[in-house]
TORTOR-8932 format. One record per residue (C-alpha): residue in one letter; x, y, z. Coordinates in Angstrom, 1 decimal, always signed. Each point is the difference from the previous one (the first is absolute). Example, Ala and Ser with C-alpha at 12.3 -4.5 7.8 and 13.67 -1.06 7.14 Angstrom:
residues 2
   aa       xx       yy       zz
    A    +12.3     -4.5     +7.8
    S     +1.4     +3.4     -0.7
***
This chain:
residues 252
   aa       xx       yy       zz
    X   +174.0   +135.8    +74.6
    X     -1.1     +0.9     -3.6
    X     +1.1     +3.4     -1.2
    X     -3.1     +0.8     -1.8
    X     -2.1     -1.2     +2.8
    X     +2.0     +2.5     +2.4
    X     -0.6     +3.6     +0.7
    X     +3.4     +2.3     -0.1
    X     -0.2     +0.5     +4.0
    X     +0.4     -3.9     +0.4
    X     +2.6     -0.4     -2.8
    X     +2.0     +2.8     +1.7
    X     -0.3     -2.1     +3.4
    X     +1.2     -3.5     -1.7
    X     +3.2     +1.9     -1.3
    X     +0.7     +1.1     +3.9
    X     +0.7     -3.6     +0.8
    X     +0.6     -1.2     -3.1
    X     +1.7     +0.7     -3.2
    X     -0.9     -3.1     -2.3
    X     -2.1     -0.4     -3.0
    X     -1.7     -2.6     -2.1
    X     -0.4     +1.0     -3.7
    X     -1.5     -2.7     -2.7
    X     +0.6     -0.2     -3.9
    X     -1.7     -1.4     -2.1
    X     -0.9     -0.6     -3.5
    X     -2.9     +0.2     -2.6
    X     +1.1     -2.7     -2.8
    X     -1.0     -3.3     -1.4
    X     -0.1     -3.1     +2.2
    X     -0.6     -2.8     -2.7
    X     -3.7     -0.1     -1.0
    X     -1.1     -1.3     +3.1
    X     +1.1     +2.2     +2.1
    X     -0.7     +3.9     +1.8
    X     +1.7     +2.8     -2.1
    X     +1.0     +1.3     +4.0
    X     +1.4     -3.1     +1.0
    X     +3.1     +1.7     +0.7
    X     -1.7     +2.7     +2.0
    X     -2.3     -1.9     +2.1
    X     +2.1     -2.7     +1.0
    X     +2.4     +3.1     +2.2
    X     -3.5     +1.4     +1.2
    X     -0.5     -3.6     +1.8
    X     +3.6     -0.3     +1.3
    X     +0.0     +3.9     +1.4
    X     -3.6     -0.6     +1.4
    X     +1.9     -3.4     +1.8
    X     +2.4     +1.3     +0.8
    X     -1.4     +3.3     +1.6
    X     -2.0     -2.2     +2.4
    X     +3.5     -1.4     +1.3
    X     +1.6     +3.1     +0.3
    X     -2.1     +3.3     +0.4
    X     +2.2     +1.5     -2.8
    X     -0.9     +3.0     -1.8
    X     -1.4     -1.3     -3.6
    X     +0.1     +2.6     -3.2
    X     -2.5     -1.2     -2.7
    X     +1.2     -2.6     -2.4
    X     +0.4     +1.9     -3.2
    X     -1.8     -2.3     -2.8
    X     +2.2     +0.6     -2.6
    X     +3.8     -0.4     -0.8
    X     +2.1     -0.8     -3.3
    X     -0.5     -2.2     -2.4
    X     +0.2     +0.8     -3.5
    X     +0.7     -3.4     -1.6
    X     -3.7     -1.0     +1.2
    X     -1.5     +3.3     -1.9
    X     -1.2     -1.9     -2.8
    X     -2.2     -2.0     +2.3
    X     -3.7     +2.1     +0.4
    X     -0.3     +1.0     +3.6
    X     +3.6     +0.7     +0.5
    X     +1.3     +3.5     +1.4
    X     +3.8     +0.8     +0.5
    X     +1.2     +2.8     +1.3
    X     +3.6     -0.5     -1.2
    X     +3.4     +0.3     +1.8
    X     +0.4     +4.0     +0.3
    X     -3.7     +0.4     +1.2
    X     -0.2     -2.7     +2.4
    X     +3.4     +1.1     +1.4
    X     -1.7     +3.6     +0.0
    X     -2.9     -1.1     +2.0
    X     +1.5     -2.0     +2.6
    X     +2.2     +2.7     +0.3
    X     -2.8     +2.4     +1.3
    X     -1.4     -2.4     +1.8
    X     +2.9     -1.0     +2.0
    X     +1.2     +4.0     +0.3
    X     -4.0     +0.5     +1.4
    X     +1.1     -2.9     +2.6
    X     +3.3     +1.3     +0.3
    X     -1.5     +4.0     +1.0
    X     -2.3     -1.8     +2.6
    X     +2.7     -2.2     +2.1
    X     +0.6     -3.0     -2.5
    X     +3.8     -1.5     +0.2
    X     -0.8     -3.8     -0.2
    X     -1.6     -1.0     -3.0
    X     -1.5     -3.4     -1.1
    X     -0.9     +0.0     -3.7
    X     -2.4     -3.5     -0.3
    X     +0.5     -0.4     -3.8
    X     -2.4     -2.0     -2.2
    X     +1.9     +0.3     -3.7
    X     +3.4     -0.7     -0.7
    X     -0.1     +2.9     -2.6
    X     -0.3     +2.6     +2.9
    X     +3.1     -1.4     +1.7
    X     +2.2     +2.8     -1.8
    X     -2.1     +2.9     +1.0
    X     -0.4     -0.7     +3.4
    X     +3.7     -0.7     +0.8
    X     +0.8     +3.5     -1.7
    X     -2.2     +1.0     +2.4
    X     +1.8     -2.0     +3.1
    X     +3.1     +1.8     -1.6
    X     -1.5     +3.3     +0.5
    X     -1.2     -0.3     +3.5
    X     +3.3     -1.7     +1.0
    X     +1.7     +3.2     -1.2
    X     -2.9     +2.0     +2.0
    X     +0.8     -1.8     +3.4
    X     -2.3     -2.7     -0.4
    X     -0.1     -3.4     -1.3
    X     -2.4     -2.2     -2.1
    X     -0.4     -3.8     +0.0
    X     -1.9     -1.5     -3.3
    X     -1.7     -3.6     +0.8
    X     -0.9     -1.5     -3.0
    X     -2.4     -2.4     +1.1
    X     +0.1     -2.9     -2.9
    X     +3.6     -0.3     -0.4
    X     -0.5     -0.1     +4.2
    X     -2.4     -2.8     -0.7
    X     +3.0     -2.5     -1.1
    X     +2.1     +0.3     +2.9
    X     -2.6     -1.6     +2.5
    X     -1.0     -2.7     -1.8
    X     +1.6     -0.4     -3.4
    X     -3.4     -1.4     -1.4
    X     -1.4     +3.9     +0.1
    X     +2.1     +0.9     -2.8
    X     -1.7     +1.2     -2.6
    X     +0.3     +2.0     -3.5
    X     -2.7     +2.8     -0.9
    X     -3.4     -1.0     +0.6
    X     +0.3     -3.4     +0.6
    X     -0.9     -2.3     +2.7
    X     +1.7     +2.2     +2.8
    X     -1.7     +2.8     -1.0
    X     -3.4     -1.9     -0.9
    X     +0.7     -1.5     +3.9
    X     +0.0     +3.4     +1.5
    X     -3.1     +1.0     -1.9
    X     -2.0     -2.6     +0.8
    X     +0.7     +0.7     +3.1
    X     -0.8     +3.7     +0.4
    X     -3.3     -0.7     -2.3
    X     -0.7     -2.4     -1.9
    X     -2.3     +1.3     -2.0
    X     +2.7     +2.0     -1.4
    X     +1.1     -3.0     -2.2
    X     -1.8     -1.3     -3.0
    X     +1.0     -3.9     +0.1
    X     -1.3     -0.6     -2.8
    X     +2.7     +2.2     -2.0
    X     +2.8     -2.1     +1.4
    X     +1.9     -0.8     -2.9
    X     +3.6     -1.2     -0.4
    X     +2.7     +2.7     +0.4
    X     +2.4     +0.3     -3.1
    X     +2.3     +2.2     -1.5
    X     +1.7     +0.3     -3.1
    X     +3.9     -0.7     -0.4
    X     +2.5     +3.0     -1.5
    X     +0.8     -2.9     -2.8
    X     +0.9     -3.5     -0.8
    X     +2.4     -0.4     +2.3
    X     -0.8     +2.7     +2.1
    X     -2.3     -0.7     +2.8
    X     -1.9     +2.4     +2.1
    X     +0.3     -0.3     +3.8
    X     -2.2     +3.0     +1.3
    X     -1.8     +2.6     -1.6
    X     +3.2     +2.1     +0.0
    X     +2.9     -2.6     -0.2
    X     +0.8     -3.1     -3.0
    X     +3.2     -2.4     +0.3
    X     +2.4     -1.1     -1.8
    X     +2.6     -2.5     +0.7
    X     -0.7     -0.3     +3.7
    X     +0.2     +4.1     -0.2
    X     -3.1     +2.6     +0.7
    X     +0.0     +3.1     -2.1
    X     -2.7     +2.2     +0.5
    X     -2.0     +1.2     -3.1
    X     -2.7     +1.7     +0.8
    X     -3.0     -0.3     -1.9
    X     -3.9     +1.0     -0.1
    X     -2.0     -2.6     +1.7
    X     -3.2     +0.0     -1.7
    X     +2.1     -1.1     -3.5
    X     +1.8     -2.6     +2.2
    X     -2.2     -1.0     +2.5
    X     -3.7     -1.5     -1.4
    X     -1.7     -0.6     +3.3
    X     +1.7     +2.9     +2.7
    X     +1.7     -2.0     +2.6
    X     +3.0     -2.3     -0.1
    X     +2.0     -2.1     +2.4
    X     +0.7     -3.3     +1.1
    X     -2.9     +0.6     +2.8
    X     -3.3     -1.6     -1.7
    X     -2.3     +1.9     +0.4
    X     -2.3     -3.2     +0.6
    X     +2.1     -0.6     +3.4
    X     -1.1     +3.0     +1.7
    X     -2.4     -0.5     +2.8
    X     -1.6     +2.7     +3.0
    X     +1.9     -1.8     +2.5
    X     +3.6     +0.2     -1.5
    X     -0.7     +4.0     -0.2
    X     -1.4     +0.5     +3.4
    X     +3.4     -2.1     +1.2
    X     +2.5     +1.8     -2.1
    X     -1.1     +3.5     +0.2
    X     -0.9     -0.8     +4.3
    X     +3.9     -0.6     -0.1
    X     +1.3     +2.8     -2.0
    X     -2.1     +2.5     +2.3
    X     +1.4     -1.9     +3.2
    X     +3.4     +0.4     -1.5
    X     -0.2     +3.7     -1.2
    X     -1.8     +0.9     +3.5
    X     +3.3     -1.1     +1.8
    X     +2.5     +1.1     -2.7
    X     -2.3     +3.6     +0.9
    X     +1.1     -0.4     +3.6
    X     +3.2     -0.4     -0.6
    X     +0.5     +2.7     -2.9
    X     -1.1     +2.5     +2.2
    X     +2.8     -0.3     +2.2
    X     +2.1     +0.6     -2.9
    X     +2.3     +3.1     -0.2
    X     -0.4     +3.0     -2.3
    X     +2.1     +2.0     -2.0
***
């Protein structure tokens, strides 16, 4: 059941059998030039709308944007920041919370947002509750290992193409790249360089660092319909049973 689809009379009915939620997070940031600035937004609205149909659970709207300030320089891109996403999720989860919410599933599209949201688990976990955050593309890895992907490569371009493809502009696929820290410093992700076999993060702005958007060792050029519809059909199988299980777990 969608929240915003509801009326308060059958929201207030769900919460007398029920007392889990679904809440989405998403982002509005660069996805490499070929790609949908709400990427990161719309891939959790297809996994929540899957995974609704396999478990009748109530679904909050996915909020389209999240934290993500080293993408600012890209045009398009909105962050909300730390302290204001936390803020938001907050109210959202304490509106949830007032209504008969104590299980929580937070289906996370940005790794910037994983901070906020598990301030927000900590919060509800001190309330009685508790909050569990998938986030789906670092999910993506464990099931097959050749869904791994960076930011706005192939695994992400997959899931697209999936959802719509006329969401990607193929012919803006252009090699990923990113600039090293220094000579013999070399950059691993957009937030992390090694040295000597060591990572050391040193965070910089992407759009100085980053010519095209998206980097990763996931071509973009690999991605195909078919790999997303199998990758994210397994995540929302997988989130759908870890669902039935959470809600048998024990609060505060």
């Amino acid at each position: 059941m969608k929240l915003q689809h509801a009326t308060w009379p059958q929201v207030q009915a769900y919460f007398q059998t029920s007392d889990t939620v679904i809440i989405g997070v998403g982002s509005c940031e660069n996805h490499g030039m070929h790609m949908p600035l709400g990427t990161d937004a719309l891939v959790p609205e297809k996994l929540i709308e899957m995974i609704e149909a396999r478990t009748h659970v109530l679904c909050a709207p996915v909020l389209p944007f999240g934290s993500c300030e080293y993408f600012t320089g890209f045009p398009g891109t909105i962050s909300l920041g730390d302290d204001i996403l936390r803020s938001v999720l907050g109210r959202i989860a304490d509106g949830l919370y007032t209504a008969g919410a104590r299980h929580f599933v937070f289906v996370n599209g940005h790794g910037g947002n994983i901070p906020a949201i598990e301030a927000v688990c900590y919060a509800l976990s001190k309330k009685g509750a508790i909050g569990a955050v998938m986030n789906w593309w670092s999910m993506a890895g464990s099931f097959d290992p050749g869904w791994a992907g960076g930011h706005g490569g192939g695994q992400e371009t997959a899931a697209i193409l999936y959802i719509n493809p006329d969401w990607v502009d193929r012919s803006a696929m252009a090699p990923g790249d990113i600039a090293p820290v220094a000579p013999q410093i070399q950059a691993v992700t957009l937030k992390n360089a090694q040295f000597k076999g060591v990572q050391i993060p040193v965070p910089r702005d992407a759009r100085s660092i980053c010519r095209n958007g998206w980097v990763g060792p996931d071509d973009v050029h690999a991605a195909t319909a078919e790999w997303g519809e199998k990758m994210l059909t397994t995540i929302a199988d997988y989130i759908a049973e870890f669902i039935e299980a959470f809600q048998d777990a024990p609060l505060g």
